[in-house]
N, C-alpha and C positions, 0 to 999 in steps of 0.2 A: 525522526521528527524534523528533520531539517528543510526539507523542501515543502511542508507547509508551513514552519513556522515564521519563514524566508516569506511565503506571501502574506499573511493574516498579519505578521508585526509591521508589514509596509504601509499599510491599509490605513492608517491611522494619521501618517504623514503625508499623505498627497496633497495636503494645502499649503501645509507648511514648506515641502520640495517645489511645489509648485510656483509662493513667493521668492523662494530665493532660487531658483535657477531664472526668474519673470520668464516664465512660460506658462501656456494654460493650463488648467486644468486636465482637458481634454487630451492633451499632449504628454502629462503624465499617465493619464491611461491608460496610452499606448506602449507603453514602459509594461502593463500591465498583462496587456494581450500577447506581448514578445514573451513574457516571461512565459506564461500557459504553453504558447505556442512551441518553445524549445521544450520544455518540459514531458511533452508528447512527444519529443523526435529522439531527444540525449539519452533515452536509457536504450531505444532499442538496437543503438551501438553500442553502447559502452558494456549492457547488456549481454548480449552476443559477445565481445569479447570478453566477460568473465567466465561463461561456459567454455572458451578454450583455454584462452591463460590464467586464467583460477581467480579465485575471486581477492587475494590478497592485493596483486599488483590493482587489480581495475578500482579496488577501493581507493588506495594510495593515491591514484590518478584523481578520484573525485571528488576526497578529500583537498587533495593538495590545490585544483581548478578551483572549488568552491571557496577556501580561506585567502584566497590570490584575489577575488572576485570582489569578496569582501571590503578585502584593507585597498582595492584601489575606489572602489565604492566611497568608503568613506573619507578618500584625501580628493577627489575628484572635486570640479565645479563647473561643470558642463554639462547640458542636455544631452550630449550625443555621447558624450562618456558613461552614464547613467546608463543609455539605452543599453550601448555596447556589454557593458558592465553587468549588467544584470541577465543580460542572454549567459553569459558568462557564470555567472549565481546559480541561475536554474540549473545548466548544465550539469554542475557540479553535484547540486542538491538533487535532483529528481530521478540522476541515479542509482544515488544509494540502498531506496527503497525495492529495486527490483536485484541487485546486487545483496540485500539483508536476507531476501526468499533463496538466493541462491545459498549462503550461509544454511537456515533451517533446512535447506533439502539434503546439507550433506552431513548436520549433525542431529539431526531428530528423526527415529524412526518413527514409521505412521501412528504406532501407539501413544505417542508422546507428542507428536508436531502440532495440535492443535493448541496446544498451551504457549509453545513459541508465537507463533501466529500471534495470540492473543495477544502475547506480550508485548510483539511488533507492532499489533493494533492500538494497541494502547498507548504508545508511545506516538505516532504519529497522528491520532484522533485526537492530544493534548494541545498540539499547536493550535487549533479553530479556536479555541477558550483564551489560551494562552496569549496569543501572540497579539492580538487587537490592546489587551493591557497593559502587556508589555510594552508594546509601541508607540502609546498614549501615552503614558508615563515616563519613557526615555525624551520622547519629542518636549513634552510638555517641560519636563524640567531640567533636560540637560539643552539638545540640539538635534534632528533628524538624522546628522551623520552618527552620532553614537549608536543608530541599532544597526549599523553597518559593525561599528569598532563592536559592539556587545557579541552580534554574530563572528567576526573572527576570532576575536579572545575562543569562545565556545569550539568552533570550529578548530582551530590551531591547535586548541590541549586535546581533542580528539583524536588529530590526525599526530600528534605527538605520542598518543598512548596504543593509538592500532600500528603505528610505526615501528617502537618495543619491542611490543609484548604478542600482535594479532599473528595466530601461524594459518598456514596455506591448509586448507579444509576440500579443497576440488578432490572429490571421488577420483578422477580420472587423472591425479596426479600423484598423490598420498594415500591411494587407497582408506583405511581403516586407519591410517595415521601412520601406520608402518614402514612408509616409503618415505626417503627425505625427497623433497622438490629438487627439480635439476638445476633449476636456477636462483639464485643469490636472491633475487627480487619477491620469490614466491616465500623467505625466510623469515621469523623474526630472529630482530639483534640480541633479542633476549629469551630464548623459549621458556616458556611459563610452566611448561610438562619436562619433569625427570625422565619420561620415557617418553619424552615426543623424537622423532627418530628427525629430530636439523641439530639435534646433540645427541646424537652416537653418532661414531664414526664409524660403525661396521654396519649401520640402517643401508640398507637398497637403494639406490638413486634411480629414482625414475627415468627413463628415457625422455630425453627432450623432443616435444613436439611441433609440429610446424604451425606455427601461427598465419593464419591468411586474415586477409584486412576484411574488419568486421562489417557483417553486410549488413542495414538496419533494414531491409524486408525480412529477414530469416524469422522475424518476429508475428511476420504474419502469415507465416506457414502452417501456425498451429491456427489459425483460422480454420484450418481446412480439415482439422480433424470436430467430429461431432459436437462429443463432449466438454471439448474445451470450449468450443468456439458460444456454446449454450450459457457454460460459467459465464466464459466473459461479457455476452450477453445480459444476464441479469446482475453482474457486478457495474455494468457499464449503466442500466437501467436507475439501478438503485443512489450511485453515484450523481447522477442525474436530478433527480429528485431532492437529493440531499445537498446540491449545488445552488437549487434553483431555492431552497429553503434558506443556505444560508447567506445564499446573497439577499435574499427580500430583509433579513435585517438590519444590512446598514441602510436602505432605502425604505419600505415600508414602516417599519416599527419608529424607527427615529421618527418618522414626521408623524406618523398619529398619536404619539408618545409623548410628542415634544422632548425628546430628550437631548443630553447633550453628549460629545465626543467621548467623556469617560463613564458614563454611562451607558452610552451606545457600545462599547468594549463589553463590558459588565453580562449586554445579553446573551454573550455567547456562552456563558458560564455553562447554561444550564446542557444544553446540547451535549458539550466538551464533556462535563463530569458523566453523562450519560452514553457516551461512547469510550469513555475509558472506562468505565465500570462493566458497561456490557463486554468490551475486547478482551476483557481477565477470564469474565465469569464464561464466557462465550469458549472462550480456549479450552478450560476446562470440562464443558459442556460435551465436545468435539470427542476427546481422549476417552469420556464415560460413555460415548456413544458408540466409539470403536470396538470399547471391550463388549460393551452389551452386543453389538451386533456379532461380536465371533462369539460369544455366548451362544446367541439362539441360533448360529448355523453348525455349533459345534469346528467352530474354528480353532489351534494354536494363538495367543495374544505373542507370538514372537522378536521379541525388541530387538534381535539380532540381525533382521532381514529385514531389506527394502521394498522384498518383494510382493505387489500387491495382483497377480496374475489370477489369483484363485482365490480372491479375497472381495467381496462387493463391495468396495469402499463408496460410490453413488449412493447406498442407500444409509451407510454408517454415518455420512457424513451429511447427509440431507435429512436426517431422525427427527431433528430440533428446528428443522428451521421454518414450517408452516405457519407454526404462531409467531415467530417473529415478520413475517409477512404482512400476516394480519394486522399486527399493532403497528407496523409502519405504513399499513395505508390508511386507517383509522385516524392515524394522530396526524397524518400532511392533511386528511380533509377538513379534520378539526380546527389543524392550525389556520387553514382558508378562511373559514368562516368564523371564527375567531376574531380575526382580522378584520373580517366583512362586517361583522356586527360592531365591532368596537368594545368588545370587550374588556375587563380586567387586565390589567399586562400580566396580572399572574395566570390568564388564563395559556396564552400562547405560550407563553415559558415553559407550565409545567410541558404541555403538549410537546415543544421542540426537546424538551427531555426524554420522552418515548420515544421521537421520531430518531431524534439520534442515536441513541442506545439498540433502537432495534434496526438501524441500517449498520451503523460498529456493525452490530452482530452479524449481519447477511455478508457484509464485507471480511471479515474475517472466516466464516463460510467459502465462501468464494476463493480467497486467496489461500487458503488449506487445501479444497479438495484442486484446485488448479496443481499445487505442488505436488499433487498425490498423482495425478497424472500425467505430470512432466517431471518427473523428478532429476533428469538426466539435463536437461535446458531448460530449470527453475528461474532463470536469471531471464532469458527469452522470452520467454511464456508471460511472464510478471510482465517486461516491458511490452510485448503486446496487449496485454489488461490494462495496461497502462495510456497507452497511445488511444485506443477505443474508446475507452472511458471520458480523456480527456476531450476527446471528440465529439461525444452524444452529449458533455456537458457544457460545453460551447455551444453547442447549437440550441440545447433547451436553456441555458442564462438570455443566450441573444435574444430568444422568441418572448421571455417571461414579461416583460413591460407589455410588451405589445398587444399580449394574452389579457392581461390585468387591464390595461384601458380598453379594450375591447368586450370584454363579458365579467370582469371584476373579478377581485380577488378570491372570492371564495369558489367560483366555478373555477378560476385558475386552476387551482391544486388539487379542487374536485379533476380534475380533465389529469392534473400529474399522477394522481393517485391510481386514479383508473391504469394509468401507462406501469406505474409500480406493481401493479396488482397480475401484470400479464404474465408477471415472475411467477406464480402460481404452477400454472399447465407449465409451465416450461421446467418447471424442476420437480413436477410431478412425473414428463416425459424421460427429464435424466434416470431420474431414480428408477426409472421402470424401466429402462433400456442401455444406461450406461453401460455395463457391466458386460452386454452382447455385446454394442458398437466396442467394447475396447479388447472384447478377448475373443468371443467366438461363445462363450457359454450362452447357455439359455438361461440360467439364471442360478442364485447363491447355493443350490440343492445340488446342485451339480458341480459348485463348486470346492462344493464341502465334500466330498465323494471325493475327488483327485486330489486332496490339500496334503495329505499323510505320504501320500506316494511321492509329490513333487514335493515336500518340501527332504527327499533322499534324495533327491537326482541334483548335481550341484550344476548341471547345466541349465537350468532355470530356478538357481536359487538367488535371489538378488545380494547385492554388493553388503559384503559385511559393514556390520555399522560398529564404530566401536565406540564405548560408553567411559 
């Protein structure tokens, strides 16, 4: 949750930074765009290198960048320290999030990984609610540099507690937990597991591998595979939409609203509670859809294996998500014209509660079945959804004014919705073809025909998981 709540609690103070650095407004903004802008670039290296060196040390590192960031954040009193400073923030923060998919890809088998997901979703969809309040509230009644100190106080007991206690989870170093790491860095000082094997001394040490300097294209190599590059497409789509929605808040709503700065916080509530409720329920959703779909193919629900070779997880994992489509193009049109008309504010409120809740959900969708088929370069794959996403949602915030003065508010998001709505055919076409582009099968009848054989043959049995 840290690298949105890092933007959503800044939000709040740009007038206030803005009089005491006497700089413009416009100039803290810029502050604004660096942040996005690194935000897109720092995980798909740091990224990459958790897929090789495991994800304990890369966390360390972005922990440790991000509370450093922090506390010179808040003793700073210069424009160009800020700017510096907060490239430096993002960095740190916008990592994490593609480094947390690397985590769930090595301790949740596919029967179980949707509920992680959710849980991850839910945590990171709290800061758009969260942090506008937060930020109002610190500014208002302490000083702007306190939600720098508030952020590292948070951040620092973090990175003091994954420090401890967090042990090294990289498949490819620890296997099933049974292998100690070869290096001192990938340990914790404290193993939390009596049978974690960094305390036995007769555990297997891994062979030490060669680290080469992380490349931040490797990220867009899964571009180039079908099915991913499609997720990332309608994750990127959806994210878009839901960028361009919550930015018309602090701008649209406040001025037809007349509202004021703690008020203007207040409307993200509804969004937030709507997307952290959907990321639970949605997780859940995910896990009952796996078992039903090896139900009706007569599949094994196998928690032991990773293996998803003979398994149609395209369609398991796309079961639920049609109506959630629905209701989130439904609710961005609504909200347009909502707006247009002038409505009740309780009218667009409830609306950005649907809209949010059913993008959570597609997002969580998205960042499950991606780890289902990257399991190997989860941490990769993430920062590539990442970098795209950030991308298609820069360019639909840039264009949003320009739309709205041009043919008004409610064609606006009529016009976004339609673009939301193309997700449709397109995860109609995964589901009906992933499963060929990724294995070779014509389809789950044939899958279900080889499953009993290959799951005896331990040369195409995936990576034990151990529970």
């Amino acid at each position: 949750m840290f690298s949105g709540l890092s933007s959503f609690i800044y939000y709040p103070s740009i007038t206030a930074i803005s009089s005491s650095l006497n700089v413009s407004v416009e100039l803290i903004n810029l502050t604004i765009t660096s942040y996005q802008v690194v935000s897109g670039i720092a995980p798909s290296i740091l990224g990459d290198l958790a897929d090789q060196s495991g994800r304990r040390p890369v966390c360390l590192i972005a922990f440790t960048l991000y509370f450093s960031a922090n506390v010179g954040l808040a003793l700073q009193n210069s424009y160009t320290a800020l700017v510096v400073l907060r490239c430096l923030q993002s960095a740190g923060a916008s990592s994490t999030i593609a480094i947390a998919y690397g985590f769930i890809a090595d301790i949740a088998p596919p029967a179980e990984r949707g509920s992680y997901v959710g849980i991850l979703q839910g945590f990171t969809n709290s800061a758009p609610s969260l942090g506008p309040i937060l930020g109002g509230v610190l500014t208002e009644t302490l000083s702007w540099y306190w939600i720098f100190w508030f952020l590292a106080i948070m951040s620092g007991t973090n990175l003091l507690i994954l420090g401890l206690i967090m042990p090294e989870t990289s498949r490819r170093m620890v296997s099933d937990g049974s292998v100690r790491p070869p290096r001192l860095i990938n340990r914790p000082l404290f193993p939390n597991l009596k049978s974690s094997a960094s305390r036995r001394s007769d555990a297997e040490v891994a062979p030490k591998r060669a680290i080469r300097f992380p490349n931040p294209f490797n990220c867009l190599i899964t571009l180039w595979q079908r099915a991913s590059f499609l997720v990332i497409l309608v994750g990127g789509i959806q994210y878009t939409v839901y960028g361009c929605l919550a930015a018309s808040f602090s701008t649209l709503m406040i001025r037809l609203y007349s509202l004021n700065y703690l008020t203007g916080g207040l409307i993200y509530l509804p969004c937030g509670i709507g997307g952290v409720l959907a990321a639970y329920t949605t997780g859940k959703l995910l896990d009952r859809d796996y078992i039903r779909t090896a139900k009706r193919y007569n599949l094994p629900v196998d928690r032991s294996t990773n293996d998803l070779s003979n398994f149609p997880i395209e369609q398991a994992r796309l079961l639920s998500v049609f109506p959630l489509l629905a209701i989130s193009t439904t609710a961005t049109v609504g909200f347009g014209w909502a707006l247009n008309q002038h409505t009740s504010i309780a009218v667009p409120l409830i609306l950005t509660f649907f809209s949010g809740a059913s993008q959570v959900a597609i997002f969580t969708v998205c960042g499950t079945l991606l780890t289902d088929l990257n399991p190997n370069q989860s941490a990769t794959v993430q920062a590539g959804y990442n970098l795209i996403r950030c991308a298609l949602s820069a360019g639909g915030i840039a264009g949003l004014q320009a739309l709205i003065d041009a043919i008004g508010v409610g064609w606006c998001f009529t016009i976004y919705a339609v673009i939301g709505a193309l997700c449709i055919p397109i995860f109609v076409l995964l589901r009906s073809h992933g499963m060929q582009w990724r294995t070779g099968s014509r389809g789950p009848h044939g899958c279900a025909a080889r499953t009993e054989a290959s799951l005896q043959d331990p040369r195409i049995r995936g990576t034990s998981l151990g529970k």
